[in-house]
N, C-alpha and C positions, 0 to 999 in steps of 0.2 A: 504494500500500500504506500500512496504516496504522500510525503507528508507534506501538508497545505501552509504556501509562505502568506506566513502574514505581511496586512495589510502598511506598505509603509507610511511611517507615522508625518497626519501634517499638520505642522507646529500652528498656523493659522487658525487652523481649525478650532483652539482651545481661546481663540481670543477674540472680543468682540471689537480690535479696532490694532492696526497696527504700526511700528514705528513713530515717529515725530507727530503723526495721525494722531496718534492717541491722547496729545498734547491737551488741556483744558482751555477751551476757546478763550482769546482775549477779555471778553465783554465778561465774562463770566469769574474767569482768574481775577479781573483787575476788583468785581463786587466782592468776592473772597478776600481780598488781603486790602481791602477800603479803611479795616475798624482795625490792623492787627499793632498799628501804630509802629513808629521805628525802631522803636529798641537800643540796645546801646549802641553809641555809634563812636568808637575809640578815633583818636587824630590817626592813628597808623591806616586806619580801613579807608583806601583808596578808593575801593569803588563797589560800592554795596546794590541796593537794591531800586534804586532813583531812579533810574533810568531803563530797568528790563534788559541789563548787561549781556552779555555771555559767562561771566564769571564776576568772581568777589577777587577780588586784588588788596592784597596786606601789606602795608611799608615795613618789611625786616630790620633797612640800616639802609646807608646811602647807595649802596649798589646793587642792591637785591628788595624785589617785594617778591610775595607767595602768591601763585593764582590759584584758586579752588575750587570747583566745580563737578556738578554730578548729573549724568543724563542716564535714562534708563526707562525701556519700553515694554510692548509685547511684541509679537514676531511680527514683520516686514514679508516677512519668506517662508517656505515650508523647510529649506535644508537648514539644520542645525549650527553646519558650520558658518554658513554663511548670516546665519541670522546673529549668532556671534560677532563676526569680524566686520559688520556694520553696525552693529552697537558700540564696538568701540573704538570703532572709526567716528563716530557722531559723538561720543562723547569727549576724546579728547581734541577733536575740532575747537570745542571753545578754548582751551588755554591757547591753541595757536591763533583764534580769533582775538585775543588780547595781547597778542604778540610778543607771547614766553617759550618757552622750551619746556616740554613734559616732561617730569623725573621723576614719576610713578603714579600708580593706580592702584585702588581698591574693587576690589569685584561687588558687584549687587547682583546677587542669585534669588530667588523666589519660582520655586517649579512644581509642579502638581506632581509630585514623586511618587504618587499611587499610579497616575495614568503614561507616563513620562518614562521610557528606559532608561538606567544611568549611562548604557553608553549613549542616548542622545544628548544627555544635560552635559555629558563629558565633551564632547562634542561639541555645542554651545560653547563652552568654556576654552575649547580647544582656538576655535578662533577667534574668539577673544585673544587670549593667550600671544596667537600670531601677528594680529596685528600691532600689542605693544611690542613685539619683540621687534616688528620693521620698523615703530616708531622710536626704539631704544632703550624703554622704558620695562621696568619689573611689573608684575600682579604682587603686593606686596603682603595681600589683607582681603581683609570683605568678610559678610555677612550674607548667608545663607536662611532663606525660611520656606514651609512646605506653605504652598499658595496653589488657588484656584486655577490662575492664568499665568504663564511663563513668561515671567521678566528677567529682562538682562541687559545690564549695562556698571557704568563704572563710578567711582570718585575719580578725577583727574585730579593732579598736582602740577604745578608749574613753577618755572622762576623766571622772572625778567625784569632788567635795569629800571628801577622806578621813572626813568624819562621815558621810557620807549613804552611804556603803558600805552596802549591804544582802545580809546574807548567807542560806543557806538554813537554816543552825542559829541562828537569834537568835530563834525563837518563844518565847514567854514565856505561861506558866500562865494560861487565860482568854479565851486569845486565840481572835477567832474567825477562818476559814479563807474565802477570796475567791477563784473562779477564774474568770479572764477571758473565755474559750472554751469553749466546749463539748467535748465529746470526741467520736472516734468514728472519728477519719481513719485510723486502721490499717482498722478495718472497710469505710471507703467504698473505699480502696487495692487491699486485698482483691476489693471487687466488679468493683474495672473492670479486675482482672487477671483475673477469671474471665468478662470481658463480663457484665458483672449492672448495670453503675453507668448511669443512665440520663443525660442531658444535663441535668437540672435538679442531679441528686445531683452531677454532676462540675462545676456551677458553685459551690455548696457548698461543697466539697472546695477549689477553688482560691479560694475567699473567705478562707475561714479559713485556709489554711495560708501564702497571700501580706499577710497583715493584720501589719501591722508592731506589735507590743509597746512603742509608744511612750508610753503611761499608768507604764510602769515609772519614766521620769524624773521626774513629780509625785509619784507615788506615794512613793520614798527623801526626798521632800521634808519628806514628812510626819511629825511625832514617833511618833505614833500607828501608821504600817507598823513593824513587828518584822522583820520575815525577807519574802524574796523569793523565786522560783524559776520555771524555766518546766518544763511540765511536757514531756515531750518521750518521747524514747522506753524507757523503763522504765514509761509508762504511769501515769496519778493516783496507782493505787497506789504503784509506785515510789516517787515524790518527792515522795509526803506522807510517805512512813515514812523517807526521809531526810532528811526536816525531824524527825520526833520524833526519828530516834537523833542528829542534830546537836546538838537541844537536850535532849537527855535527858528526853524529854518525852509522852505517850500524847496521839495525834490520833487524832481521829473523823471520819468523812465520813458523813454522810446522804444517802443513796444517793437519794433519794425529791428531792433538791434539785439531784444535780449536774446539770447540764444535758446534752444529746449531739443531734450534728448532727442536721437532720429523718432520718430516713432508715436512722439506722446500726442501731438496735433490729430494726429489720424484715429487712435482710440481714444483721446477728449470726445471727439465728433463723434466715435459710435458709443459713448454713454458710460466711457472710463471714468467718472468722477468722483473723487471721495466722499465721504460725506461732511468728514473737516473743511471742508472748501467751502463749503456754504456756510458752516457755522463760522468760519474765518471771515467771510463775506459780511456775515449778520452783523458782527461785531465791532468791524471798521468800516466798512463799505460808505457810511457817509462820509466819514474823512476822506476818500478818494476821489477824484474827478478821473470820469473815461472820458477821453475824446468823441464825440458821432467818428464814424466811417471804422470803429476798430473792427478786429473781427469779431463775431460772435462768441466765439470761446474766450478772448483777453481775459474775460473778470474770471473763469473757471480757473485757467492756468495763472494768474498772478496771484489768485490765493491758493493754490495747487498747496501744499505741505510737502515740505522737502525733508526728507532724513537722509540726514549726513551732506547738506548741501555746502556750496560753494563760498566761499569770503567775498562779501561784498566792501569794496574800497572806494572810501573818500577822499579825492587826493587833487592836488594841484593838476591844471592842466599842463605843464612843464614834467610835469614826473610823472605824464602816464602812457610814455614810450618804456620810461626802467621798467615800471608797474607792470608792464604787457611782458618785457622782454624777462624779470623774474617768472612770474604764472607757465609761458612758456619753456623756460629753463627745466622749471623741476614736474613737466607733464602734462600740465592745463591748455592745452593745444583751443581750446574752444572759449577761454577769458575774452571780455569782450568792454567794451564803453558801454555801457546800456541808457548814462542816463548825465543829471546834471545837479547841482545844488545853487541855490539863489537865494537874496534875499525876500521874505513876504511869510506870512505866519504860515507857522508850521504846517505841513499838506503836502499831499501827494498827488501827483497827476500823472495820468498815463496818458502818453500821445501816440497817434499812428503813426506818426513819421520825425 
């Protein structure tokens, strides 16, 4: 008799929302933390919770602050390892988003360990695992618990020169807008939850969302970068209009420049669309002006949710030939201008051209 292969296990399956997806919509995050008041706020703590940062930044001494941060989801993906090695690909995004260098990690485990084989969760962990190791960094620590739905992700640790601190509200009138990646991973996300993502589109998918943000550390090098940010899951829109209300400042995107994965335009239009996108939508949507003539999909795909998306960069128009020629150096072959900053209260605008 033959003995019958079980079913292979898919990680999605145990979760009702996945990746950056899973994020708590703006409108609803910002009623949440309305009453929790500031708390202590030491002169060393560079850069707290003001602003909807990527990280907390702590003044060590004159050549060193700490950056601190912690991202962690449910699955993206159905394969273990990969669901892994883009969670912690996204989470130590933001220390290179603040433009430090990673010098460790702790693990965040939560797995339904009834339904879950340890060599999946091992697995999970495995790339994890790999991707600090190409970012150079140790698994140092973590916290482990039996949970409903499978989460994973990290603490990040960071250091970097308290000048070269790059925040997301330090854009400055003039400046033009630089995004690393493309967009589009909530839509590809979308399609291989609906069985639509084909084997080219899902190698794609795990390119860009496992592509480590390491250009962020030349980048803060630079006098000429202003403000930093990755853009994640709030979506382009999201965290360009939190870069103008940081700096009190109106940004533009040219929609006709931002780039998005091959793929994602074509299943947007057959009904890829998260459902974070709309709640993203709900939340900010009047702070943004669309142009008439965009296409139909613009508003779908600028609130798309990205995990593990690209560094968007505020930077003088003078420094954004280095700006292009770093992104290209170390892989970002698709970095582009997308956009602009100017003075006029803080707002966002998307144009066709």
């Amino acid at each position: 008799m033959n003995a019958i292969t079980p079913e292979p296990v898919r990680l999605t399956a145990f979760s009702h929302g996945g990746g950056c997806g899973c994020k708590i919509a703006p409108a609803v995050l910002a009623d949440i933390l309305r009453n929790t008041g500031a708390g202590l706020i030491p002169p060393e703590l560079m850069v707290g919770i003001e602003t909807a940062d990527d990280a907390a930044v702590y003044r060590l001494n004159d050549e060193q602050a700490l950056i601190a941060t912690t991202d962690f989801f449910m699955p993206i993906v159905d394969d273990p390892y990969d669901f892994g090695r883009i969670a912690a690909t996204n989470a130590i995004s933001d220390v290179y988003a603040m433009g430090g260098r990673p010098i460790l990690a702790l693990a965040i485990v939560a797995m339904p360990v009834a339904k879950l084989p340890p060599e999946t969760i091992g697995r999970i962990l495995a790339g994890g695992q790999d991707v600090c190791r190409a970012a150079g960094i140790p698994i140092a620590g973590g916290h482990t618990i039996d949970s409903v739905e499978p989460i994973y992700g990290l603490v990040a640790l960071g250091l970097v020169h308290p000048d070269r601190v790059r925040r997301n509200a330090a854009a400055r009138a003039g400046d033009v807008l630089v995004l690393g990646k493309p967009i589009g991973v909530g839509v590809l996300s979308a399609a291989l939850k609906k069985g639509r993502l084909d084997a080219a589109g899902y190698a794609r998918m795990i390119d860009t969302t496992t592509r480590l943000n390491t250009p962020g550390m030349r980048l803060a090098a630079m006098d000429g970068v202003h403000a930093l940010t990755d853009v994640t899951g709030f979506g382009l829109a999201g965290h360009a209009l939190e870069m103008a209300r940081g700096a009190g400042l109106a940004v533009t995107i040219d929609w006709a420049r931002v780039p998005l994965i091959e793929g994602a335009e074509a299943l947007a239009a057959e009904g890829c669309i998260t459902g974070a996108s709309g709640r993203n939508w709900a939340s900010y949507g009047d702070s943004v002006v669309l142009d008439a003539g965009l296409p139909a999909l613009a508003r779908d795909l600028a609130s798309d949710p990205q995990t593990s998306g690209g560094l968007l960069v505020s930077c003088a128009p003078e420094a954004v030939e280095a700006v292009l020629a770093v992104f290209g150096e170390e892989g970002f072959a698709q970095a582009a201008v997308v956009g602009g900053v100017r003075e006029g209260a803080a707002s966002l605008r998307i144009t066709r051209d």
